[in-house]
Biopython code that builds the backbone (N, CA, C, O; Angstrom):
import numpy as np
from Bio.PDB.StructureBuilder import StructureBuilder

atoms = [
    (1, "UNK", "N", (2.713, 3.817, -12.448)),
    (1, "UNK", "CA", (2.755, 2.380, -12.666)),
    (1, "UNK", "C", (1.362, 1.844, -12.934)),
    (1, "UNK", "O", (1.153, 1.106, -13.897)),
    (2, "UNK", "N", (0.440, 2.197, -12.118)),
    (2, "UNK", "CA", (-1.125, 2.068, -12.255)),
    (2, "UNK", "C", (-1.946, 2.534, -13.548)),
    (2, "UNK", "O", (-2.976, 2.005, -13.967)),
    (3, "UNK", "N", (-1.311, 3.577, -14.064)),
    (3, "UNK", "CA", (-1.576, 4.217, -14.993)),
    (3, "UNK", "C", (-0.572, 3.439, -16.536)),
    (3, "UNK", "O", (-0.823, 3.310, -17.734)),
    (4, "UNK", "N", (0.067, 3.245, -16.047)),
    (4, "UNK", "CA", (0.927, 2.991, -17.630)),
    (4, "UNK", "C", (0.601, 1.270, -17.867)),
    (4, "UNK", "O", (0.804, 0.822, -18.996)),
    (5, "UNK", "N", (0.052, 0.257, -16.684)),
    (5, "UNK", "CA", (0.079, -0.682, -16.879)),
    (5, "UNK", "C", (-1.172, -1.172, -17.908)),
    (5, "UNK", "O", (-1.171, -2.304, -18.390)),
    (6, "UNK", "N", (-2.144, -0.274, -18.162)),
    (6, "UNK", "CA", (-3.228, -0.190, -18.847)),
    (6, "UNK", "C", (-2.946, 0.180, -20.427)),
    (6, "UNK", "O", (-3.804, 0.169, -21.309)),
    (7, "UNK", "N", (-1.996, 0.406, -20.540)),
    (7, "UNK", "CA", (-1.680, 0.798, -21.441)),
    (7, "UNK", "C", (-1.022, 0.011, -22.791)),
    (7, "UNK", "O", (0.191, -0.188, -22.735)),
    (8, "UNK", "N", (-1.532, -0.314, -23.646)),
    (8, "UNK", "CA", (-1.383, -1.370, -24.593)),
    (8, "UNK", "C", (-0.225, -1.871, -25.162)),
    (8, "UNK", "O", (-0.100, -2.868, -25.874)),
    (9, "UNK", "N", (0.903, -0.807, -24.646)),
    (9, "UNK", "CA", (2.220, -1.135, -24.839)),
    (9, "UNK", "C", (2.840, -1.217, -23.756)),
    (9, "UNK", "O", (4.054, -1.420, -23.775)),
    (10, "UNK", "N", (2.266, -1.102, -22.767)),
    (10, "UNK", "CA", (3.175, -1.884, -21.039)),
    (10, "UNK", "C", (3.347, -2.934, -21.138)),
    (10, "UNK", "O", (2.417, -3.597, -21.598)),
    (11, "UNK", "N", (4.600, -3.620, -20.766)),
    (11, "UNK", "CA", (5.578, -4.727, -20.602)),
    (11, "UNK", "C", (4.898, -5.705, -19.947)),
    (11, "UNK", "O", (4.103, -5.382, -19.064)),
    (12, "UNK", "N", (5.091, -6.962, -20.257)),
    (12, "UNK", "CA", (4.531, -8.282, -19.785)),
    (12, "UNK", "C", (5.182, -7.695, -17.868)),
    (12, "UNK", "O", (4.386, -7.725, -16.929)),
    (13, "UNK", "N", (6.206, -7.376, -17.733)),
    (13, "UNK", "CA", (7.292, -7.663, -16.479)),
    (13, "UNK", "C", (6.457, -6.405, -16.003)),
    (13, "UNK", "O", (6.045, -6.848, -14.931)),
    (14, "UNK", "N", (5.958, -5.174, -16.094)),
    (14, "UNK", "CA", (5.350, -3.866, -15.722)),
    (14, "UNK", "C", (3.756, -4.463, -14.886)),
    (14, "UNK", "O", (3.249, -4.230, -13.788)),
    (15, "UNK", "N", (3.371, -5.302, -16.052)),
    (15, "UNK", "CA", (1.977, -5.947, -15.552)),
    (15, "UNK", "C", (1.999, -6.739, -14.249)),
    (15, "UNK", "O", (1.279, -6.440, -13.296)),
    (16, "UNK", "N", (3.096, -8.049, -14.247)),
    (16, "UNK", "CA", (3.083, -8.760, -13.380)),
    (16, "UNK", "C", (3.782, -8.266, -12.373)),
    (16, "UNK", "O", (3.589, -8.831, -11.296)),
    (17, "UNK", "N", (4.678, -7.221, -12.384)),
    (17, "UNK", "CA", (5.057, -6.441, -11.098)),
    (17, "UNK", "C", (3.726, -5.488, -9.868)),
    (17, "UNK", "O", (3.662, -5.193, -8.674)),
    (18, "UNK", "N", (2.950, -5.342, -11.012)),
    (18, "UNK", "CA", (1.869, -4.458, -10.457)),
    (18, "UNK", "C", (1.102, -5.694, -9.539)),
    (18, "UNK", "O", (0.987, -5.701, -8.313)),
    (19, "UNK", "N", (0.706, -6.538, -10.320)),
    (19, "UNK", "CA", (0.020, -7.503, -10.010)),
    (19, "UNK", "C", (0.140, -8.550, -8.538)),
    (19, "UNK", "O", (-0.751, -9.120, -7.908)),
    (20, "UNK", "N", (2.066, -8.496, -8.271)),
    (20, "UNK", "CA", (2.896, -9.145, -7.274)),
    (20, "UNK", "C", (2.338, -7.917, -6.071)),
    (20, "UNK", "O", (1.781, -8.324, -5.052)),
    (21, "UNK", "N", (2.517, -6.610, -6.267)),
    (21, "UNK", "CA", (2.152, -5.895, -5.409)),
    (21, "UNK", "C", (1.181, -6.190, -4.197)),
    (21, "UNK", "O", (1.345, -6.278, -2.981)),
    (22, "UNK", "N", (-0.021, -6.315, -5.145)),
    (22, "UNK", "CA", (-1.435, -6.516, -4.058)),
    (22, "UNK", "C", (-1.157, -7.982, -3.623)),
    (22, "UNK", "O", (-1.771, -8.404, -2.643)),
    (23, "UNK", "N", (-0.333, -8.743, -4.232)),
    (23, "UNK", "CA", (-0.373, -9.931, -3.313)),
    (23, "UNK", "C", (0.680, -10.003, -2.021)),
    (23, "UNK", "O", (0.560, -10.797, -1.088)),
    (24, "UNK", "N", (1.559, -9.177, -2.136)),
    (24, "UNK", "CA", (2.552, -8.961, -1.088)),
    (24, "UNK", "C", (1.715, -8.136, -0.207)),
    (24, "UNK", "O", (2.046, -7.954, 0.964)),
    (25, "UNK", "N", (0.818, -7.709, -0.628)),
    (25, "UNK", "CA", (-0.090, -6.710, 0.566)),
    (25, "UNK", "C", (-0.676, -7.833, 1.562)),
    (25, "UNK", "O", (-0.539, -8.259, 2.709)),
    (26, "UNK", "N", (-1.288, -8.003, 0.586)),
    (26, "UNK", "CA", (-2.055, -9.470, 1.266)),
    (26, "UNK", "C", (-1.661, -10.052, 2.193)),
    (26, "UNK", "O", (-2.257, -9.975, 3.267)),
    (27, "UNK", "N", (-0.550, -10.793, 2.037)),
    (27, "UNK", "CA", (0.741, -12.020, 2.117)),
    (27, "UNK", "C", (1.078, -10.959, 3.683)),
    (27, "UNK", "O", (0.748, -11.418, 4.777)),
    (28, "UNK", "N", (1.639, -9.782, 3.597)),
    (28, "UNK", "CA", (1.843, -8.844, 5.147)),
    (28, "UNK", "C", (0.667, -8.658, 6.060)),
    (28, "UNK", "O", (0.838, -8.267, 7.215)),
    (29, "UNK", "N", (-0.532, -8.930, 5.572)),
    (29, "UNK", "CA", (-1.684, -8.500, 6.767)),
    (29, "UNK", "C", (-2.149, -9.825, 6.808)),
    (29, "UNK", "O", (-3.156, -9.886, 7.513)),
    (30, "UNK", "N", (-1.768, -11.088, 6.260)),
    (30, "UNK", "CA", (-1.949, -12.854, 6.761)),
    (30, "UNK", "C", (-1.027, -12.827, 7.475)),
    (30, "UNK", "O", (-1.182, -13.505, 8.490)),
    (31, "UNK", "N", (0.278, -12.115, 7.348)),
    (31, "UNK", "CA", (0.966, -12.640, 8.461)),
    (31, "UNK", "C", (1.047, -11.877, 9.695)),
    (31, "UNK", "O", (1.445, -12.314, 10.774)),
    (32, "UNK", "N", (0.572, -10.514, 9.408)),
    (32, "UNK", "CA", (0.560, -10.306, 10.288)),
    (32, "UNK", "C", (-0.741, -10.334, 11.228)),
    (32, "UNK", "O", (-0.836, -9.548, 12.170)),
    (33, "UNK", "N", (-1.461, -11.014, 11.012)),
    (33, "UNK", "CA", (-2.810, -12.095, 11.406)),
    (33, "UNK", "C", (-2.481, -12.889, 12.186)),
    (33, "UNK", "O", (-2.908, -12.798, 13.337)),
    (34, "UNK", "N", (-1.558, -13.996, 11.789)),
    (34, "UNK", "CA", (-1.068, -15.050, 11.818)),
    (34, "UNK", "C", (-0.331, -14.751, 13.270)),
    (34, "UNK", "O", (-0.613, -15.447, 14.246)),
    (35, "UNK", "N", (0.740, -13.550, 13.362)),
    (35, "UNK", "CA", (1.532, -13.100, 14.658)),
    (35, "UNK", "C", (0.887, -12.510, 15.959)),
    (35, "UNK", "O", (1.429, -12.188, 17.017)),
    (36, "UNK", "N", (-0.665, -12.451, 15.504)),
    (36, "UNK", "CA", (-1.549, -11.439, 16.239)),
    (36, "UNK", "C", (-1.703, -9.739, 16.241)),
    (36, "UNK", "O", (-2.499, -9.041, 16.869)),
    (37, "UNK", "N", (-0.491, -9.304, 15.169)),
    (37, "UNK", "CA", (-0.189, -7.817, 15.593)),
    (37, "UNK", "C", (-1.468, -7.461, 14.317)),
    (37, "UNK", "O", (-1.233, -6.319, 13.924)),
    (38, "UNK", "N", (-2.822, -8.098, 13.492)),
    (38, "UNK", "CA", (-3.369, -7.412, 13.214)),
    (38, "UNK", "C", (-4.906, -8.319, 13.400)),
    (38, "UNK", "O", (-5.298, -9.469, 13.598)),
    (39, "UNK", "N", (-5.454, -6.881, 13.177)),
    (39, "UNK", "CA", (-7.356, -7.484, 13.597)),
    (39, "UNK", "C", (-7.329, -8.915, 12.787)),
    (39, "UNK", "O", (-6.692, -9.149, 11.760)),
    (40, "UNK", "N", (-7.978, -9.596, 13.339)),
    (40, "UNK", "CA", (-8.835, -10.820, 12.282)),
    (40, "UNK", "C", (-9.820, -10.373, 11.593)),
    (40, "UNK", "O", (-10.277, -9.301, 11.991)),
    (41, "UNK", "N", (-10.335, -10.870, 10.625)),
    (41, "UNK", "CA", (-11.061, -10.476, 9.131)),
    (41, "UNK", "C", (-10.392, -10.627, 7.910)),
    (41, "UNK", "O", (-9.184, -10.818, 7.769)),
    (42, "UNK", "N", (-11.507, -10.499, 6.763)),
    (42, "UNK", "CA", (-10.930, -10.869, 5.587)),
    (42, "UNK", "C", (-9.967, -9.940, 5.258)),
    (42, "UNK", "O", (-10.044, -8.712, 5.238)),
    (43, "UNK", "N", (-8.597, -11.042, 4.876)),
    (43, "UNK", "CA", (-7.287, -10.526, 4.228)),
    (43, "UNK", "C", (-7.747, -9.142, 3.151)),
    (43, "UNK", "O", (-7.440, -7.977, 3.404)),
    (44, "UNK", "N", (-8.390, -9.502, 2.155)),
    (44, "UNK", "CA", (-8.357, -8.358, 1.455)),
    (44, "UNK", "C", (-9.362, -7.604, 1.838)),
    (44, "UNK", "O", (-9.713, -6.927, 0.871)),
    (45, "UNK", "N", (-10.033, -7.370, 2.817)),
    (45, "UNK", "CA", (-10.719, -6.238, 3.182)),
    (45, "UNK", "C", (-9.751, -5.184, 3.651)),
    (45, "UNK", "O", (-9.730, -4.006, 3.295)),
    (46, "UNK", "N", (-8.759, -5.938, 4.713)),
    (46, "UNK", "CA", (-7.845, -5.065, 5.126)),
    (46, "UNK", "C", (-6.403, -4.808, 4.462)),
    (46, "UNK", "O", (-5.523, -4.015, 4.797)),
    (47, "UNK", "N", (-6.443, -5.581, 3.587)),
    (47, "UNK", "CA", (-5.144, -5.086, 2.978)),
    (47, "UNK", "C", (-5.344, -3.983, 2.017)),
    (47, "UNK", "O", (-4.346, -3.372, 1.638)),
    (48, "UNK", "N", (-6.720, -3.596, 1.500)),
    (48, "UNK", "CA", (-7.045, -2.962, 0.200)),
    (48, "UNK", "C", (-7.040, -1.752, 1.024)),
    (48, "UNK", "O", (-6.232, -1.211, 0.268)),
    (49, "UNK", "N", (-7.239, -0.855, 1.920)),
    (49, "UNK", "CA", (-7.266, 0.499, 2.383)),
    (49, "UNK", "C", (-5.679, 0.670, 3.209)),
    (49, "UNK", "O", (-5.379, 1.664, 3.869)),
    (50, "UNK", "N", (-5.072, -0.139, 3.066)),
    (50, "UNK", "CA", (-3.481, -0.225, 3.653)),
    (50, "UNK", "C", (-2.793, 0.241, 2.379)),
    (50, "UNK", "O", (-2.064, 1.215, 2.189)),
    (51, "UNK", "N", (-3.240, -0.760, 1.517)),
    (51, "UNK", "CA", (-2.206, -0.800, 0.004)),
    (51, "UNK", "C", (-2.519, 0.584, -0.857)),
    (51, "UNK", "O", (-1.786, 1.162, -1.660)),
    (52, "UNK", "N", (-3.708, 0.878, -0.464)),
    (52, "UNK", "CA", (-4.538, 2.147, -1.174)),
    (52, "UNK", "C", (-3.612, 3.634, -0.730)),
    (52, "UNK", "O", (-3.016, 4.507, -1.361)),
    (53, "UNK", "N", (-3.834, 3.393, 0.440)),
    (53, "UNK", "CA", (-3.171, 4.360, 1.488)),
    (53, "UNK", "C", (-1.648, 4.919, 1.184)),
    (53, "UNK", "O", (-1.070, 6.006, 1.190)),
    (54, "UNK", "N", (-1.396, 3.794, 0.965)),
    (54, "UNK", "CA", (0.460, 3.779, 1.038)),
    (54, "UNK", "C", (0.611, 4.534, -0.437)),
    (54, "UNK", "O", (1.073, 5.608, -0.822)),
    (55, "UNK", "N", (-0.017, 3.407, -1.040)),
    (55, "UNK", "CA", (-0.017, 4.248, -3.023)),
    (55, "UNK", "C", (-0.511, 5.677, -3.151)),
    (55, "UNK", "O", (-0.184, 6.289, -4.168)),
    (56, "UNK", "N", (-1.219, 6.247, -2.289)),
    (56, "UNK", "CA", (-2.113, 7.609, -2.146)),
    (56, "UNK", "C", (-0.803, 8.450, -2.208)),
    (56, "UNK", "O", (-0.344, 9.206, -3.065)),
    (57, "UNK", "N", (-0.307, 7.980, -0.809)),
    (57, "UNK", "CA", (0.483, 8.603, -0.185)),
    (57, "UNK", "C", (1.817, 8.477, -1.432)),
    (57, "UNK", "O", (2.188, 9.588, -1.810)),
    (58, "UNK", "N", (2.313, 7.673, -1.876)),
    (58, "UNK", "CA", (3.753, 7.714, -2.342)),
    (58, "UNK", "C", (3.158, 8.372, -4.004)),
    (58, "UNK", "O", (4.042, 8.811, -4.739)),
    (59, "UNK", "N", (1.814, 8.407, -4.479)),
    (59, "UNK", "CA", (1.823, 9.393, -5.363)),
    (59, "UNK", "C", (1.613, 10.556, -5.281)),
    (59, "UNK", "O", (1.612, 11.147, -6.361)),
    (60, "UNK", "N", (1.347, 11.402, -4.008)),
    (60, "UNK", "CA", (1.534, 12.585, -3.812)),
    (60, "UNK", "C", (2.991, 12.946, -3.571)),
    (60, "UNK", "O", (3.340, 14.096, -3.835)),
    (61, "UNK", "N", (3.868, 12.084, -3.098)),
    (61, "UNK", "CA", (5.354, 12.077, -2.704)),
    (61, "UNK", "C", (5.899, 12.608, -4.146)),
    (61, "UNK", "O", (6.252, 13.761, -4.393)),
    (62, "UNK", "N", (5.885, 11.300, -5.203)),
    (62, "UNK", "CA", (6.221, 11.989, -6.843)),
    (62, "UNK", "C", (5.951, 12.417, -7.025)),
    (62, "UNK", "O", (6.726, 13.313, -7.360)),
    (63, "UNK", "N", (4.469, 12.761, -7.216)),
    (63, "UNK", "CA", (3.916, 14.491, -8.075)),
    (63, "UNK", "C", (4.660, 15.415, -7.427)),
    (63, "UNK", "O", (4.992, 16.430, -8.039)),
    (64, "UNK", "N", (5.035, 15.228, -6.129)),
    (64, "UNK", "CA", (5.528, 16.766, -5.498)),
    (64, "UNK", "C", (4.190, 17.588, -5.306)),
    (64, "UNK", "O", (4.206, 18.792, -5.562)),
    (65, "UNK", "N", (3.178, 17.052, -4.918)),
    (65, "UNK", "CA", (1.891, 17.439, -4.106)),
    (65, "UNK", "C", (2.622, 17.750, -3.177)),
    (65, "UNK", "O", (2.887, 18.945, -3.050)),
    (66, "UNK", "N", (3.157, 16.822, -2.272)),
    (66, "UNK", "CA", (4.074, 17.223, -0.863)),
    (66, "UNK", "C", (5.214, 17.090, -1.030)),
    (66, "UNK", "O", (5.934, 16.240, -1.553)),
    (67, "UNK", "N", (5.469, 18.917, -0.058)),
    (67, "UNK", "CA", (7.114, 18.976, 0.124)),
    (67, "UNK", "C", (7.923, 18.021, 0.567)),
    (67, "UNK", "O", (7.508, 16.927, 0.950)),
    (68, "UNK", "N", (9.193, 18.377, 0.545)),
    (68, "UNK", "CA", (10.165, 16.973, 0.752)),
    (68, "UNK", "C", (9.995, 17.024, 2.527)),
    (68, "UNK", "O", (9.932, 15.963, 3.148)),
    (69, "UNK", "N", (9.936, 18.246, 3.178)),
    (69, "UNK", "CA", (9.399, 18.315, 4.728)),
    (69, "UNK", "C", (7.989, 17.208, 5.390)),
    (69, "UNK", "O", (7.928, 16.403, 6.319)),
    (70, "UNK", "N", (7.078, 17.659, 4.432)),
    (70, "UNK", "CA", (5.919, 16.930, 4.567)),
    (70, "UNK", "C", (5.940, 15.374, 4.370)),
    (70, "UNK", "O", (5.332, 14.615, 5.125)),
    (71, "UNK", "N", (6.790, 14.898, 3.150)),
    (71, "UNK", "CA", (7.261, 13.426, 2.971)),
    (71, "UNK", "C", (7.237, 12.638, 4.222)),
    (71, "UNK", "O", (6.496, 11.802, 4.740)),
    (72, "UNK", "N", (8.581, 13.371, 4.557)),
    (72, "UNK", "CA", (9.556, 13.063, 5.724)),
    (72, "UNK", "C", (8.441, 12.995, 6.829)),
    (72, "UNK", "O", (7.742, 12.013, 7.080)),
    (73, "UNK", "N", (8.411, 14.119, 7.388)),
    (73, "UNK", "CA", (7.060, 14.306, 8.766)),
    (73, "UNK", "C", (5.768, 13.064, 8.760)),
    (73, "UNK", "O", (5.375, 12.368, 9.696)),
    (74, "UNK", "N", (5.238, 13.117, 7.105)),
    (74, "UNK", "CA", (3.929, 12.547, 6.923)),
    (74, "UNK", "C", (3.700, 11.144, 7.073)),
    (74, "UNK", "O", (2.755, 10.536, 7.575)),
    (75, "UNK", "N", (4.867, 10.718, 6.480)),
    (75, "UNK", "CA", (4.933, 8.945, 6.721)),
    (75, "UNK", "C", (4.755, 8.160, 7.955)),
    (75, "UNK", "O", (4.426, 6.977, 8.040)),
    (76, "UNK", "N", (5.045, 9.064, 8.981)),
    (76, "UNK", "CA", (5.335, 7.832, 10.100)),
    (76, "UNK", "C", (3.819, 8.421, 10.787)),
    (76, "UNK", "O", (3.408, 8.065, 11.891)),
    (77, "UNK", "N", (3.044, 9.480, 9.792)),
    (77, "UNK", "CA", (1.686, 9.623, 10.491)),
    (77, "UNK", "C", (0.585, 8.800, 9.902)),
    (77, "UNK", "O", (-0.525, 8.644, 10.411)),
    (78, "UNK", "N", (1.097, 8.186, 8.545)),
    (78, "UNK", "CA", (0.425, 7.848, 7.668)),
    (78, "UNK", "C", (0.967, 6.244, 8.292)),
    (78, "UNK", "O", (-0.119, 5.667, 8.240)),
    (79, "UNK", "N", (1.781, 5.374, 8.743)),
    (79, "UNK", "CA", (1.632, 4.876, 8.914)),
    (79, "UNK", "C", (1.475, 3.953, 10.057)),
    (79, "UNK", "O", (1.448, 2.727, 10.160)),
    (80, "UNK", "N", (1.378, 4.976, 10.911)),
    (80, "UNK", "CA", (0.800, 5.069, 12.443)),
    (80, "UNK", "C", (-0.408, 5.017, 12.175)),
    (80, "UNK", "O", (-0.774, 3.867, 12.418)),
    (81, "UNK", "N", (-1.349, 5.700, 11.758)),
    (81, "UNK", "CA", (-3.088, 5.623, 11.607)),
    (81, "UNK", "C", (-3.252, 4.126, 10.659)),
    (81, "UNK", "O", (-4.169, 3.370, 10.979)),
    (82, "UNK", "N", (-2.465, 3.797, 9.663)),
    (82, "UNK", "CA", (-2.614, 2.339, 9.500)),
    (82, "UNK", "C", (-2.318, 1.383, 10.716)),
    (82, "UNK", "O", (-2.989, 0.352, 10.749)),
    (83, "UNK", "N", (-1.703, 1.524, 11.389)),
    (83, "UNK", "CA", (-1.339, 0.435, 12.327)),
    (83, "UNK", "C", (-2.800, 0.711, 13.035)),
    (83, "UNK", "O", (-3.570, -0.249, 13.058)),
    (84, "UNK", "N", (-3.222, 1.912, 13.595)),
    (84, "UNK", "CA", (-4.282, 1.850, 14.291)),
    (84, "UNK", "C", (-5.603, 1.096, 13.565)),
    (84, "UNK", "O", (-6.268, 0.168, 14.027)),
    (85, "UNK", "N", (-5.708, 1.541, 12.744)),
    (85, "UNK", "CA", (-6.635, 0.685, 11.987)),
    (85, "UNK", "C", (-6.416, -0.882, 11.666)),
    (85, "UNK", "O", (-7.088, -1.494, 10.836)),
    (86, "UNK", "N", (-5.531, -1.361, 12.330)),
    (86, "UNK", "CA", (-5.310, -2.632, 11.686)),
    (86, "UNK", "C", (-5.063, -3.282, 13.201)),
    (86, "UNK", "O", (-4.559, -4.401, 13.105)),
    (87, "UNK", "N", (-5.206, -3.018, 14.059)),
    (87, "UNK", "CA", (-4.650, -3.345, 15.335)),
    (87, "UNK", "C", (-5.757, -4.200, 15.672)),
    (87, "UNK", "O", (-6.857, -4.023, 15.149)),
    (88, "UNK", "N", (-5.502, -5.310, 16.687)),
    (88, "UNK", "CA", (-6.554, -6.537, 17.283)),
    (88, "UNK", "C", (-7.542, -5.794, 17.991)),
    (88, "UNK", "O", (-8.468, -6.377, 18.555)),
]
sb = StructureBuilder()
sb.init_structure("model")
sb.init_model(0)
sb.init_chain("A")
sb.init_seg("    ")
for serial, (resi, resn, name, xyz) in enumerate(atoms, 1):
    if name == "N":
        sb.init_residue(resn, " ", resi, " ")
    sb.init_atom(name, np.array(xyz, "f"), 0.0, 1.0, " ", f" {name:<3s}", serial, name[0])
structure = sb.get_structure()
């Protein structure tokens, strides 16, 4: 998606989907600011190694870098060490 949106024939709807992304990142670590369940600091400091993370992770998932075992297992480690990092 990151890759094709650069691309001179990607879709008006391809662009602004990409684009909605990082703001829904955002929009989850204000609120979850807002509830206390994350550190205070700038929104996009911490949303950009969350959103990074997750995309890391779900493009090794498609390439099939990682087995469908590792998927499964890896996620709730991958997003356990985000919570730690994001915690008050």
């Amino acid at each position: 998606m990151y890759t094709v949106k650069h691309d001179p024939a990607a879709s008006e709807a391809l662009i602004k989907a990409a684009q909605r992304l990082g703001v829904m990142a955002e929009e989850v670590v204000a609120q979850g600011q807002r509830d206390g369940e994350v550190r205070e600091g700038p929104v996009d400091g911490i949303a950009l190694p969350v959103f990074t993370t997750l995309h890391g992770f779900a493009s090794f998932a498609m390439s099939r870098v990682l087995s469908a075992e590792e998927v499964a297992s890896g996620l709730d480690a991958v997003i356990a060490y985000m919570l730690r990092g994001c915690a008050p």
